[in-house]
Backbone and ligand atoms as CSV (ligand in chain L), in Angstrom:
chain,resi,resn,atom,element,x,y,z
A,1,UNK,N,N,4.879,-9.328,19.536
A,1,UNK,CA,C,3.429,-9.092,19.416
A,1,UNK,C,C,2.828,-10.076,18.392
A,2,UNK,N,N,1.637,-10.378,18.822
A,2,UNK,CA,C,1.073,-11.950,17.848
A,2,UNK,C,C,0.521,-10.809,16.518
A,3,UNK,N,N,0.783,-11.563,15.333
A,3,UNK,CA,C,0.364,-11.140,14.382
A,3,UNK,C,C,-1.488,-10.929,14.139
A,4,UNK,N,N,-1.938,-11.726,14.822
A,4,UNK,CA,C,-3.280,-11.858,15.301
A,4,UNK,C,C,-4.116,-10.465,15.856
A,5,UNK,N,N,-4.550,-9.276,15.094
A,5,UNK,CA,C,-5.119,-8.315,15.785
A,5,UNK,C,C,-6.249,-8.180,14.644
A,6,UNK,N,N,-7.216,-8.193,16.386
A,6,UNK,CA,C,-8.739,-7.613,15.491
A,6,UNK,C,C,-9.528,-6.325,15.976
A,7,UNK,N,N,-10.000,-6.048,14.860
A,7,UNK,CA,C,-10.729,-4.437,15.317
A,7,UNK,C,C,-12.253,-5.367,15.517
A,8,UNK,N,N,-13.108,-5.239,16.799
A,8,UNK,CA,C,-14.256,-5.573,16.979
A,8,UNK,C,C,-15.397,-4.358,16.159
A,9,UNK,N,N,-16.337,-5.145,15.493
A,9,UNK,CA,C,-17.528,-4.411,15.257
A,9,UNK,C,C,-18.598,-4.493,15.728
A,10,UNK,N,N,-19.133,-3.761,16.581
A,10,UNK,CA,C,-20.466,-3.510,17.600
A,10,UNK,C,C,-21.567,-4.346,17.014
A,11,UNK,N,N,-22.815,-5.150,16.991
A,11,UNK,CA,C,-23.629,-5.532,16.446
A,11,UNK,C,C,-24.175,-4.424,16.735
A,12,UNK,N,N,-24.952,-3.803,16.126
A,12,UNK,CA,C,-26.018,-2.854,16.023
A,12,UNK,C,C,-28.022,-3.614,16.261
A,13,UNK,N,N,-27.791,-4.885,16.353
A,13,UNK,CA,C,-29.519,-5.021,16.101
A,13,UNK,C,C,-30.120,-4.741,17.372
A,14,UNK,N,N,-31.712,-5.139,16.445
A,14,UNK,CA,C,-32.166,-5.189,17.535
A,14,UNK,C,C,-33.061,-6.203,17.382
A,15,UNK,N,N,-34.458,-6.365,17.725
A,15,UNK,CA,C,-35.113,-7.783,17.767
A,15,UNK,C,C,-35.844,-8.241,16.097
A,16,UNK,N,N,-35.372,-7.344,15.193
A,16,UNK,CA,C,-35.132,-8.013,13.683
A,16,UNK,C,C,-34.481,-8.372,12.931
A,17,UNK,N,N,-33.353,-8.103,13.708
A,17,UNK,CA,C,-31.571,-8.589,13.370
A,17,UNK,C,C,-30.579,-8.055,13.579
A,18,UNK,N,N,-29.743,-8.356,12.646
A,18,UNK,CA,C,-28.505,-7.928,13.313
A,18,UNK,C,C,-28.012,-6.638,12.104
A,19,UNK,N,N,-27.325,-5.642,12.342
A,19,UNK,CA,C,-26.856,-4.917,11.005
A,19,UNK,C,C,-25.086,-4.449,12.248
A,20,UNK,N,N,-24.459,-4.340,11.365
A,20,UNK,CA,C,-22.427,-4.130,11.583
A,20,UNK,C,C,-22.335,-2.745,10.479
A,21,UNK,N,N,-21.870,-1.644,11.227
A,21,UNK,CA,C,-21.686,-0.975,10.479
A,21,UNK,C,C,-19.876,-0.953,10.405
A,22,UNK,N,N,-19.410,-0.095,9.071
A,22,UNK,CA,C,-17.671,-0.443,9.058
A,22,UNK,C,C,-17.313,0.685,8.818
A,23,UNK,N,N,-16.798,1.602,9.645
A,23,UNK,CA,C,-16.449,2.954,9.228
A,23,UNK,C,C,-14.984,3.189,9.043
A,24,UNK,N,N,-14.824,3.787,8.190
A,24,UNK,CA,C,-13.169,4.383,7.680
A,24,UNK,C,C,-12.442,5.222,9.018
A,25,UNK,N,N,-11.401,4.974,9.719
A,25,UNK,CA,C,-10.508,5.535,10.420
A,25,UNK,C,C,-11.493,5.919,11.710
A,26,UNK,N,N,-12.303,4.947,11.904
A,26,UNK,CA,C,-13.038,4.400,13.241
A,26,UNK,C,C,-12.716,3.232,13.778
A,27,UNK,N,N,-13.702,2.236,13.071
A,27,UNK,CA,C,-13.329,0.367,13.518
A,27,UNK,C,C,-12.419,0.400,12.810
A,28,UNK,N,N,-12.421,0.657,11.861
A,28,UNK,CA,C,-11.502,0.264,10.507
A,28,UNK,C,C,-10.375,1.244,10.979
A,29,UNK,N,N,-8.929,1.531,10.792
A,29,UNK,CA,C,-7.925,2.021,11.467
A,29,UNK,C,C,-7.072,2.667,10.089
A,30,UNK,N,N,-7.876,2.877,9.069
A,30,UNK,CA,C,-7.544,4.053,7.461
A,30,UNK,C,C,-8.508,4.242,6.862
A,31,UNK,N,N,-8.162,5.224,6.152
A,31,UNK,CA,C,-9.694,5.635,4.752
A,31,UNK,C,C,-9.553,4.247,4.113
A,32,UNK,N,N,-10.885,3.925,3.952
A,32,UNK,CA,C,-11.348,3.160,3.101
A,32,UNK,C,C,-11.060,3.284,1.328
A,33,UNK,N,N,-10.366,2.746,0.669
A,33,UNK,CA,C,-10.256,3.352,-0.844
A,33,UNK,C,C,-11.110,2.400,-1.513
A,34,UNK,N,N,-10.990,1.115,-0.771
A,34,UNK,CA,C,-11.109,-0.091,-1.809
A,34,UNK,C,C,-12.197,-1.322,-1.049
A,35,UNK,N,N,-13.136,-1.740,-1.685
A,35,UNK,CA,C,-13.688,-2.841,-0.739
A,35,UNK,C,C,-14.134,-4.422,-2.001
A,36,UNK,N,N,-13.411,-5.083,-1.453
A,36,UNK,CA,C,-13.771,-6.356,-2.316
A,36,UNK,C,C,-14.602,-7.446,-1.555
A,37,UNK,N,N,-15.107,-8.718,-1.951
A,37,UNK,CA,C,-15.118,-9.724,-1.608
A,37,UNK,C,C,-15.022,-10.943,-2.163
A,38,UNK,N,N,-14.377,-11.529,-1.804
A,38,UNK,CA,C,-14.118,-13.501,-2.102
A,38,UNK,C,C,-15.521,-14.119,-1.830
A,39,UNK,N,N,-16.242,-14.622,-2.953
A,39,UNK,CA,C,-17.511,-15.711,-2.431
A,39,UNK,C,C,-17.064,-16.630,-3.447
A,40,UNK,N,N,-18.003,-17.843,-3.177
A,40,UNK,CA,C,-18.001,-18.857,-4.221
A,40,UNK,C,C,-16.855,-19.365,-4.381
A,41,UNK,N,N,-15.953,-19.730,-3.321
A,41,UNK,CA,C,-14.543,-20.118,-3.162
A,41,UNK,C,C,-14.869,-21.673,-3.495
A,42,UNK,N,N,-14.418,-22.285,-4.385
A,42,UNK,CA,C,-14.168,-23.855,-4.723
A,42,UNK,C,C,-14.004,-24.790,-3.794
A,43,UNK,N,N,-14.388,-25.997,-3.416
A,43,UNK,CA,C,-14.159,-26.767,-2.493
A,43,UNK,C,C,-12.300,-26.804,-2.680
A,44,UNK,N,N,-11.513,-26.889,-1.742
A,44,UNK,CA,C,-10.093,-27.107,-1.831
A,44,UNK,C,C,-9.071,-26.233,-2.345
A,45,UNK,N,N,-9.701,-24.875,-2.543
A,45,UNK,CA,C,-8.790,-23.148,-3.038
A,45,UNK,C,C,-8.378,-23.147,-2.127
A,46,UNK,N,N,-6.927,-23.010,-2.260
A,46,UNK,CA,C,-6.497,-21.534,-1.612
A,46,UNK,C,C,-6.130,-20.661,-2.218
A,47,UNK,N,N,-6.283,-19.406,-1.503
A,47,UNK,CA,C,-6.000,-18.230,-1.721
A,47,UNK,C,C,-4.835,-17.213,-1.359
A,48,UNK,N,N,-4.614,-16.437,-2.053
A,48,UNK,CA,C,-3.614,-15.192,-1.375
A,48,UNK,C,C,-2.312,-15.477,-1.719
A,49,UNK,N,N,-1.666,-15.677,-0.905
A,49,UNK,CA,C,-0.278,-16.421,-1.042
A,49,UNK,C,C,0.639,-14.723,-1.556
A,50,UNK,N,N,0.550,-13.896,-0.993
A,50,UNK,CA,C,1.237,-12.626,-1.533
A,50,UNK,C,C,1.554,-12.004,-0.114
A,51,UNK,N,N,1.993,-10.784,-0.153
A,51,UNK,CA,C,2.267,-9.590,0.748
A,51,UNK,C,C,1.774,-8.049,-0.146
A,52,UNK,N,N,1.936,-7.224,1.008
A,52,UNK,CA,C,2.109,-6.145,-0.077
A,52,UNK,C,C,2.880,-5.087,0.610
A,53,UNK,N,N,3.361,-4.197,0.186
A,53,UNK,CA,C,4.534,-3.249,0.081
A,53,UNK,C,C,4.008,-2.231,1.005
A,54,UNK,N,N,2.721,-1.446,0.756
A,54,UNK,CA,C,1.818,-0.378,1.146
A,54,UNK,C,C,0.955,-0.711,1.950
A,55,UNK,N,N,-0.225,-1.249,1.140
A,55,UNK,CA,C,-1.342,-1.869,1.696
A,55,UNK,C,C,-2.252,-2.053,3.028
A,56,UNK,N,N,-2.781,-1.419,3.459
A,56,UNK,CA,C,-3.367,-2.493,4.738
A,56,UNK,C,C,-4.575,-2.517,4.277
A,57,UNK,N,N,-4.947,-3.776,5.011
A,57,UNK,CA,C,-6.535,-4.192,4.955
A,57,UNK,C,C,-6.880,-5.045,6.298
A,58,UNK,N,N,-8.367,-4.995,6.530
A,58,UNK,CA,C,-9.120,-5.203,7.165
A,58,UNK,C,C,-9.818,-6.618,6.527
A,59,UNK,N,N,-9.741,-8.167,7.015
A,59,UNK,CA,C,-10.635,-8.863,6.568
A,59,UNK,C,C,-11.993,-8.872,7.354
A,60,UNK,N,N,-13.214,-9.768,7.345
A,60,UNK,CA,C,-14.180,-9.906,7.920
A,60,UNK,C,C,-14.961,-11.201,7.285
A,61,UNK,N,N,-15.282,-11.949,7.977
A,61,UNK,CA,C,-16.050,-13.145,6.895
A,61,UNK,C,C,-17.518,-13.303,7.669
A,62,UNK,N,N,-18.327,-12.424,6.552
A,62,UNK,CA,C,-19.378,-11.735,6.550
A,62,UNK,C,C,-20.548,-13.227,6.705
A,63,UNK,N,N,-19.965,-14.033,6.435
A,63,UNK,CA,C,-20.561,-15.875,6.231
A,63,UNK,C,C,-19.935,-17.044,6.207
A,64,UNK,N,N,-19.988,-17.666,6.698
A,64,UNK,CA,C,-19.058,-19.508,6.250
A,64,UNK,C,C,-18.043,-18.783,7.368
A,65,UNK,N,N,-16.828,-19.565,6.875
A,65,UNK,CA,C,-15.480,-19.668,7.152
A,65,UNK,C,C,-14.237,-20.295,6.430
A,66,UNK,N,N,-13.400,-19.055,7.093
A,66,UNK,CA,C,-11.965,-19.481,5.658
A,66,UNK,C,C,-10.682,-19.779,7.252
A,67,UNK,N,N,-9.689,-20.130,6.883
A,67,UNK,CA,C,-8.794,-20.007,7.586
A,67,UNK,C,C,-7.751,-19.283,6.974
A,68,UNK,N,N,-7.055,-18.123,8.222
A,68,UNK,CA,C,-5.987,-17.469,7.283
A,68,UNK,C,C,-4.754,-17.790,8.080
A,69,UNK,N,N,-4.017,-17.781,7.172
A,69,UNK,CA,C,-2.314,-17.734,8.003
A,69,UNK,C,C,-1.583,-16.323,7.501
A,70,UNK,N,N,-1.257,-15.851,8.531
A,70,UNK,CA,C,-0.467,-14.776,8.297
A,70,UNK,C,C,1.142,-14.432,9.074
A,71,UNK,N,N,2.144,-14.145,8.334
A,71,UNK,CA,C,3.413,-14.427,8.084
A,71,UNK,C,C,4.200,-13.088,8.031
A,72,UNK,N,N,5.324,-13.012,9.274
A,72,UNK,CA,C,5.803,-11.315,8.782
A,72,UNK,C,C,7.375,-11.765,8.462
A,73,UNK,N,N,7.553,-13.239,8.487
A,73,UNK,CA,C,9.290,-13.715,8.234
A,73,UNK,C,C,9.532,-14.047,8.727
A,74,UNK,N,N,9.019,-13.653,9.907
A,74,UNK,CA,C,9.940,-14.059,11.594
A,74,UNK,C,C,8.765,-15.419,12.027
A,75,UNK,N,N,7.641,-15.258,11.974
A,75,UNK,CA,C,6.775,-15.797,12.902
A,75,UNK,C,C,5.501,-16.065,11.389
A,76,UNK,N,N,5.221,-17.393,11.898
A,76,UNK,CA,C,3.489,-17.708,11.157
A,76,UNK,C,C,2.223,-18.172,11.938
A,77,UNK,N,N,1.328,-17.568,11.910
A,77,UNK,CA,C,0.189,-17.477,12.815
A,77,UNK,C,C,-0.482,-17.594,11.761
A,78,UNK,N,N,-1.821,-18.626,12.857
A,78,UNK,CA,C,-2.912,-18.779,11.819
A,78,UNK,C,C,-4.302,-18.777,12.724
A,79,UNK,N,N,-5.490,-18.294,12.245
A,79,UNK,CA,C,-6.565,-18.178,12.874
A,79,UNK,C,C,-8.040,-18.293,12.003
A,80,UNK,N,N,-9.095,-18.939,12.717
A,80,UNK,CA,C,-10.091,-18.949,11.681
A,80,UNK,C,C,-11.257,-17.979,11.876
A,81,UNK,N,N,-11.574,-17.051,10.563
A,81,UNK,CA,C,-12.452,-16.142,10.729
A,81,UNK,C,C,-13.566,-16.736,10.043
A,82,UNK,N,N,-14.456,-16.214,11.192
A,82,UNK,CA,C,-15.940,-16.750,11.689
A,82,UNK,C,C,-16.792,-15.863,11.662
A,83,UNK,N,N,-16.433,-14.666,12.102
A,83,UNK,CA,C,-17.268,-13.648,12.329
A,83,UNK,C,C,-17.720,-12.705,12.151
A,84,UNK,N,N,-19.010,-12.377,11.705
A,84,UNK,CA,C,-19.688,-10.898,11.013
A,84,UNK,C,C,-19.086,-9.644,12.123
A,85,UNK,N,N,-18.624,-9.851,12.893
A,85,UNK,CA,C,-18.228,-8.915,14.304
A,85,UNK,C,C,-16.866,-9.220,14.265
A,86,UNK,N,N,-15.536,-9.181,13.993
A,86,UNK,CA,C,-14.643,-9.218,13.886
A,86,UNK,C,C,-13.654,-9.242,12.734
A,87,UNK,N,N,-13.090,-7.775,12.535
A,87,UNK,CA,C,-12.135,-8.059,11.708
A,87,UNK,C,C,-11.253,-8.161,11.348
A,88,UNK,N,N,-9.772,-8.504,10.625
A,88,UNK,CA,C,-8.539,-9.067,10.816
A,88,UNK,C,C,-7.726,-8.023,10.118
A,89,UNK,N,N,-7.113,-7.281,11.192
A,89,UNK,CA,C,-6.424,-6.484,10.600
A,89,UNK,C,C,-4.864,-7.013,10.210
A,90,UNK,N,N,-4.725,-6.777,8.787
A,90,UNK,CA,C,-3.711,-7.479,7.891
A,90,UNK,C,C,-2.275,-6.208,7.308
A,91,UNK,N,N,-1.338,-6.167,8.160
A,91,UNK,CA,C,-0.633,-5.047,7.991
A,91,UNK,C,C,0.192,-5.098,6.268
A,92,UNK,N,N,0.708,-3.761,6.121
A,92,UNK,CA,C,1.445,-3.927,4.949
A,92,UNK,C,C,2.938,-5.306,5.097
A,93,UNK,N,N,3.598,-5.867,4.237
A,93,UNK,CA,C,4.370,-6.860,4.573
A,93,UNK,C,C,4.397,-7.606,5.773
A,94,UNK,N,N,2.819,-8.658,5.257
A,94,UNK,CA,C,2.492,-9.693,6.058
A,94,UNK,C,C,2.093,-10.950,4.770
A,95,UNK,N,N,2.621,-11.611,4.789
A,95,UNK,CA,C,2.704,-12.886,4.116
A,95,UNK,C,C,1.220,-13.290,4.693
A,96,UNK,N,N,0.068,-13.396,3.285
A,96,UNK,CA,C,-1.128,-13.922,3.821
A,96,UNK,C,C,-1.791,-15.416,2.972
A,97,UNK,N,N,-2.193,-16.247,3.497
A,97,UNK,CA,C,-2.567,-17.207,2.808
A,97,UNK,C,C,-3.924,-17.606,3.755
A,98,UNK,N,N,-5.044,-17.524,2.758
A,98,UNK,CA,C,-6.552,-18.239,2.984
A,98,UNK,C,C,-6.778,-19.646,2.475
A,99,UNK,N,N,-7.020,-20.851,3.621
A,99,UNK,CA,C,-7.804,-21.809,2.955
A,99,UNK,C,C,-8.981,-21.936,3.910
A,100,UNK,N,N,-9.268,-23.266,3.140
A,100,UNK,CA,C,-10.336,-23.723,3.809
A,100,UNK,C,C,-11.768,-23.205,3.886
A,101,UNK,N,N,-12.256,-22.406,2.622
A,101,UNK,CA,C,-12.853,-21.527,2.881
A,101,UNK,C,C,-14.349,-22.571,2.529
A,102,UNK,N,N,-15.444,-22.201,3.902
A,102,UNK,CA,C,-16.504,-23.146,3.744
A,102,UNK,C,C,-17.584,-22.575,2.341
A,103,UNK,N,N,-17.845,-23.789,1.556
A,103,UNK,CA,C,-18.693,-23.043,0.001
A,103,UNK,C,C,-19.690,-21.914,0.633
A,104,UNK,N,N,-20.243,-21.638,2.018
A,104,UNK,CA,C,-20.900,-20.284,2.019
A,104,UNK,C,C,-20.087,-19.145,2.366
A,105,UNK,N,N,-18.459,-19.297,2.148
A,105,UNK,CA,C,-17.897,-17.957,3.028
A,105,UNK,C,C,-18.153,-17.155,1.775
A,106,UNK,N,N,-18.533,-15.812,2.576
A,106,UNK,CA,C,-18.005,-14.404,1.976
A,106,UNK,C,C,-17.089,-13.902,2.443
A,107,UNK,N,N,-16.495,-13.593,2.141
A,107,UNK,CA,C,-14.864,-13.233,2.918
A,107,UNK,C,C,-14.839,-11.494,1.844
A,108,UNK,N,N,-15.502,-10.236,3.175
A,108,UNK,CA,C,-14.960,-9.064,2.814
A,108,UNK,C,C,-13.769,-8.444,3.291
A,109,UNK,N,N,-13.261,-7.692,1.971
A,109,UNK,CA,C,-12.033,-7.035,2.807
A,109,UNK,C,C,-12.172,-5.835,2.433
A,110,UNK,N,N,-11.141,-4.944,3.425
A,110,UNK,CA,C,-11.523,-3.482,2.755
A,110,UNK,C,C,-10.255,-2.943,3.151
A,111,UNK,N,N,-9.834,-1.992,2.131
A,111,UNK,CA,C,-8.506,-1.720,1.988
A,111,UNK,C,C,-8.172,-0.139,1.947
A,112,UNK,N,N,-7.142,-0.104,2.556
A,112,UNK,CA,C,-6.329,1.363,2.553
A,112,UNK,C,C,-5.987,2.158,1.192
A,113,UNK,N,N,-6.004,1.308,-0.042
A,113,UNK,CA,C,-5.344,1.671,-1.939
A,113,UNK,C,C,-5.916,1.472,-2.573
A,114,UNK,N,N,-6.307,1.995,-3.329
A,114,UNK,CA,C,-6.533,0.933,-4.571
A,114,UNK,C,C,-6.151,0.116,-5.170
A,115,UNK,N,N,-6.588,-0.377,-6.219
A,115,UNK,CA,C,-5.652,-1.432,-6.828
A,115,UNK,C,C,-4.881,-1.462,-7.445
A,116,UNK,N,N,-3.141,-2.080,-6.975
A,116,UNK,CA,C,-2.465,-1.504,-7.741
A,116,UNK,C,C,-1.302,-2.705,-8.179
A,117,UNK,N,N,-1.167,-3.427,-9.060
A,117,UNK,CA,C,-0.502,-4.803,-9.030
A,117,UNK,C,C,0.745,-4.757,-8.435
A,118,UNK,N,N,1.494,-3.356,-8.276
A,118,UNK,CA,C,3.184,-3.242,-8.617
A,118,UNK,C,C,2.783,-2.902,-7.365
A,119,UNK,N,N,1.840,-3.195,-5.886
A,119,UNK,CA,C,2.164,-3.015,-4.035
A,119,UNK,C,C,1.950,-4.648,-4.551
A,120,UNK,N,N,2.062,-5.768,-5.136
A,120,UNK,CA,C,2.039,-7.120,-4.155
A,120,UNK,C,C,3.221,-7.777,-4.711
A,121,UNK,N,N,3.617,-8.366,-3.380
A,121,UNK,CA,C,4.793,-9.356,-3.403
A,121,UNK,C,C,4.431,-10.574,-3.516
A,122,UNK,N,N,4.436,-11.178,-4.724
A,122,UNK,CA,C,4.002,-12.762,-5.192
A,122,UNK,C,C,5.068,-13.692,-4.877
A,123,UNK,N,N,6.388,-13.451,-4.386
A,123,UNK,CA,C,7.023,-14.241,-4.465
A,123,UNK,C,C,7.338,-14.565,-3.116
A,124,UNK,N,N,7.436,-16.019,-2.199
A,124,UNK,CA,C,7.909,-16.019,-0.940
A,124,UNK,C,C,9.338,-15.651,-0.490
A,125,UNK,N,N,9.995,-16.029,-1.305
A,125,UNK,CA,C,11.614,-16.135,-1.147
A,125,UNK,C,C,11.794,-14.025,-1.251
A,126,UNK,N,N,11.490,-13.825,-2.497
A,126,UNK,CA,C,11.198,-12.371,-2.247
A,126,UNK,C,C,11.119,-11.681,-0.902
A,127,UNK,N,N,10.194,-11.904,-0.590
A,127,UNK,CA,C,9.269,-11.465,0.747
A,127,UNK,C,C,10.249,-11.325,1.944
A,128,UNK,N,N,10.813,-12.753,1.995
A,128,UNK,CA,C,11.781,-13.084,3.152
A,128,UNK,C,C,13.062,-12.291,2.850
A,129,UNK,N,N,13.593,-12.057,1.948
A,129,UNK,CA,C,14.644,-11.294,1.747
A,129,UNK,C,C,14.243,-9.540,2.216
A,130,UNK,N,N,13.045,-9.117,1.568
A,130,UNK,CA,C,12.755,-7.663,1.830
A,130,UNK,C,C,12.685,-7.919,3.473
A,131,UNK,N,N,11.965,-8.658,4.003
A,131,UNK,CA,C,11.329,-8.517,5.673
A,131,UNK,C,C,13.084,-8.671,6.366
A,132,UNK,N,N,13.713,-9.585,6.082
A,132,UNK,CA,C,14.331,-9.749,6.858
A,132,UNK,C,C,16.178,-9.015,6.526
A,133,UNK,N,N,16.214,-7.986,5.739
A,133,UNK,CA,C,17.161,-7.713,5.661
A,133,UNK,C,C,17.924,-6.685,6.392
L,1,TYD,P1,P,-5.553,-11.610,-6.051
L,1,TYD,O1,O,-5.304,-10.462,-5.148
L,1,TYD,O2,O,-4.368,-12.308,-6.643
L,1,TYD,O3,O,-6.463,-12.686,-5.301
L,1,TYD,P2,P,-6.205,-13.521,-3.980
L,1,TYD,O4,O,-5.049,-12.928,-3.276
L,1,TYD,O5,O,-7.466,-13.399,-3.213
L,1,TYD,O6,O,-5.945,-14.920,-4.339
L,1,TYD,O7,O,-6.530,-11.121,-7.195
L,1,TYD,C1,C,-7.057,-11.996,-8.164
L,1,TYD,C2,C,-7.236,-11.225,-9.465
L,1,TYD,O8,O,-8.160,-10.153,-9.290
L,1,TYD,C3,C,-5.939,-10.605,-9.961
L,1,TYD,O9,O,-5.914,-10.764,-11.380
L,1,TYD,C4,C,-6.073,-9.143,-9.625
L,1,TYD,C5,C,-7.560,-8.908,-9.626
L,1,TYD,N1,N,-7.981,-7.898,-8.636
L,1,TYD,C6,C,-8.412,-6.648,-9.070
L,1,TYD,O10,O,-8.459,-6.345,-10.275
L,1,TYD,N2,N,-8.810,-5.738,-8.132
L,1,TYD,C7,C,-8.779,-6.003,-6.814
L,1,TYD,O11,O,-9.155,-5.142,-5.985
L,1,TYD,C8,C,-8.308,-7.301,-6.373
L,1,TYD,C9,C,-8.246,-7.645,-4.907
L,1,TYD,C10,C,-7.930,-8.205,-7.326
């Protein structure tokens, strides 16, 4: 199965725009605990470069565009999110890395935990040993 799965979000407008609503254990596929976003990404960042233990999240790039690669040990897939209507569902122990992110992306995510340093796996070699043992 491609690591590549998105939960679609309905546009809601109508002839004054557009509004996306994001509901917990609807589009979104867990309670919502946590919602961040990445803006103001530097020309030439990347980002992420972790896993996590627990975790799932939902990306969405609410503006611009980032490219993500995502990694379960076995397989690396990469895809570019574009869209206020699509979001990237990012399972627990998935190796994720964002570049490319254009100076207008907002890149929201919204997450299953809170924040908790001791769910992320910073290390690659790590990672590959837990996934693949
Ligand atoms: P990190 O997850 O490493 O960023 P990225 O994967 O996007 O490169 O987070 C960067 C810093 O922000 C790190 O010190 C942890 C902190 N942080 C929080 O305090 N709360 C959060 O919800 C997130 C996502 C990060």
């Amino acid at each position: 199965m491609s690591l590549i799965q998105w939960t679609h979000f309905p546009p809601l407008g109508d002839n004054r725009g557009s509004l996306v609503a994001l509901e917990g254990e609807k589009t979104v596929p867990f309670t919502i605990q946590r919602v961040y976003y990445l803006f103001g990404t530097k020309l030439g960042v990347s980002r992420g470069f972790h896993a996590h233990k627990k975790l799932q999240q939902v990306a969405v790039c609410v503006t611009g565009r980032c490219r993500m690669v995502l990694d379960d040990g076995q397989k690396r897939e990469e895809v570019w999110l574009d869209s206020p209507t699509q979001g990237l569902l990012i399972s627990n122990m998935v190796w994720r890395e964002m570049h490319d992110f254009s100076p207008d992306c907002v890149l929201l995510v919204l997450a299953s935990e809170h924040y908790d340093e001791a769910d992320y796996i910073r290390n690659y070699e790590q990672f590959l040993k837990m996934v693949n043992k």
